[in-house]
Phi, psi and omega in degrees: 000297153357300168299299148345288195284335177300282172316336169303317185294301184324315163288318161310336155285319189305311206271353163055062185302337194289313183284308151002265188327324180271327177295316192292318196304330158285017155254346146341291179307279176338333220251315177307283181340288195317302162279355178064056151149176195316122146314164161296160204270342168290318182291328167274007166277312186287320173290334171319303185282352156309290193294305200302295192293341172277317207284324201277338193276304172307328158302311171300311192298310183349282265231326176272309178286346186253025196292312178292328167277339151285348142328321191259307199268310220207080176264000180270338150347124151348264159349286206266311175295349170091017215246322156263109154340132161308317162334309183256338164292346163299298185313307182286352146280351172249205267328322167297296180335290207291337161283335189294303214282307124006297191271332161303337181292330186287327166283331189133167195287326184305321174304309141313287185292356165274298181329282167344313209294298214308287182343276171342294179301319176289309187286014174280304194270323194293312220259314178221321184267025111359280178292009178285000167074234217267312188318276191312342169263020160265320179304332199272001186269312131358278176326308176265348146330303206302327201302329165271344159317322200285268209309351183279313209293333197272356158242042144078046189226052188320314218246012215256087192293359194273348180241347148271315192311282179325313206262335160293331169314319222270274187313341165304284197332319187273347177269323176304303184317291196281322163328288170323267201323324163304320206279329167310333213236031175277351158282322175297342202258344147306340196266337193229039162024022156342148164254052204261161207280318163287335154275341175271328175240359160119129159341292185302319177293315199294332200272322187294309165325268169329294186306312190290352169264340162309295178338279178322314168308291190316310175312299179289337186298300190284003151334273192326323188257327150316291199303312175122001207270013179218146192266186170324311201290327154303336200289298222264337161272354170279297177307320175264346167301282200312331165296326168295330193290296201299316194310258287253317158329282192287327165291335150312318204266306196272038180301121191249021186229154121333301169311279186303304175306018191238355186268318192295340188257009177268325182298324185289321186294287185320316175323266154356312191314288211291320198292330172262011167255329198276307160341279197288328167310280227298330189257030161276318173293335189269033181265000000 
């Protein structure tokens, strides 16, 4: 039993489950914007575990292409520790492929070809574009733009603008994310000659590029409510997400560590997080 829970951990590391678990609930999400109320309880389930079993198979591949430089950075990993097998971490990205793609199949085909497309792409950037510097942190922010897209699409709601407005708020926010996190990671991102933004023009200019795309998140977050298409109660879950957003902000730029900038771009993600659970309370109530 022991070996089991062990393994269990293990694997919830290899699949870094919070984010899994948080892309499906923004496709939750998506699927709420999109209808102004509760989604059917099959469509939120399958999308959910659709974006989750693709997100959870692309974390693992990650994590298999990155075996040698965590070796180096991060040997207490799964992988590099040897505690999961390359073997089975293969297995368990193609089950994760095949429940994601499956539970997408349940929405409909438009649903099924974004998985696929999502799918493609990650393991493109997991494989190779990864060191391309900022085009990779655009694929990977796409991505997570979409993930509320997903959601418009999987309830037949394409054309929705409140749910591309979320996905670009997604995508700005996530592009700000990984633009830090390069600046955090730049010894690592030399041992895989990376072009990240911070090796080619210097930490700080990379750290500034993030802030001004934070801006932009802050910025775009009161759209919904200019517009009439969200009421007070959003304004008021806004006004204090975004107050939180600029602290956690401004202690990123005057970060004089790795080690801090990377607890301050973790503080930001939960931000993000909570923000979008708080979302789905408010307008679940206001149903």
């Amino acid at each position: 039993m022991a070996r089991l829970t062990r393994k269990a951990r293990d694997i919830s590391g290899l699949v870094k489950t919070e984010l899994p678990v948080a892309a499906g609930v923004c496709v939750v999400a998506g699927q709420l914007l999109a209808l102004g109320g509760l989604p059917p309880l099959t469509e939120a389930v399958a999308g959910f575990l659709s974006v989750f079993f693709i997100s959870g198979a692309l974390m693992i591949t990650n994590d298999y292409f990155d075996i040698e430089v965590d070796r180096v950075n991060h040997p207490e990993r799964p992988l590099p520790s040897g505690r999961v097998s390359g073997a089975e971490a293969l297995g368990l990205a193609a089950l994760f492929t095949l429940c994601g793609l499956a539970a997408a199949a349940v929405l409909g085909l438009p649903t099924f070809l974004i998985a696929a497309f999502l799918w493609v792409i990650g393991i493109l950037y997991n494989w190779k574009l990864k060191e391309s510097g900022l085009p990779g942190n655009l694929i990977v922010a796409t991505s997570v733009g979409m993930t509320f897209v997903t959601g418009g699409i999987s309830v037949g709601q394409l054309s929705n603008g409140l749910v591309w407005l979320f996905g670009a708020l997604a995508f700005f926010f996530d592009l700000a994310e990984e633009l830090a996190n390069g600046a955090m990671d730049v010894e690592g991102d030399k041992l895989r000659s990376a072009r990240s933004l911070a090796i080619v023009r210097g930490k700080r200019f990379a750290l500034g590029v993030s802030g001004l795309f934070y801006a932009v998140f802050i910025a775009l977050t009161f759209v919904p409510y200019a517009l009439g298409w969200l009421g007070l109660a959003y304004l008021a879950l806004v006004v204090v997400t975004d107050l939180v957003v600029a602290y956690f902000v401004y202690r990123l730029l005057k970060s004089d560590t790795p080690r801090e900038g990377k607890k301050m771009t973790r503080r930001l993600y939960l931000t993000l997080f909570v923000f979008v659970v708080a979302f789905i309370g408010v307008r679940l109530l206001s149903v």
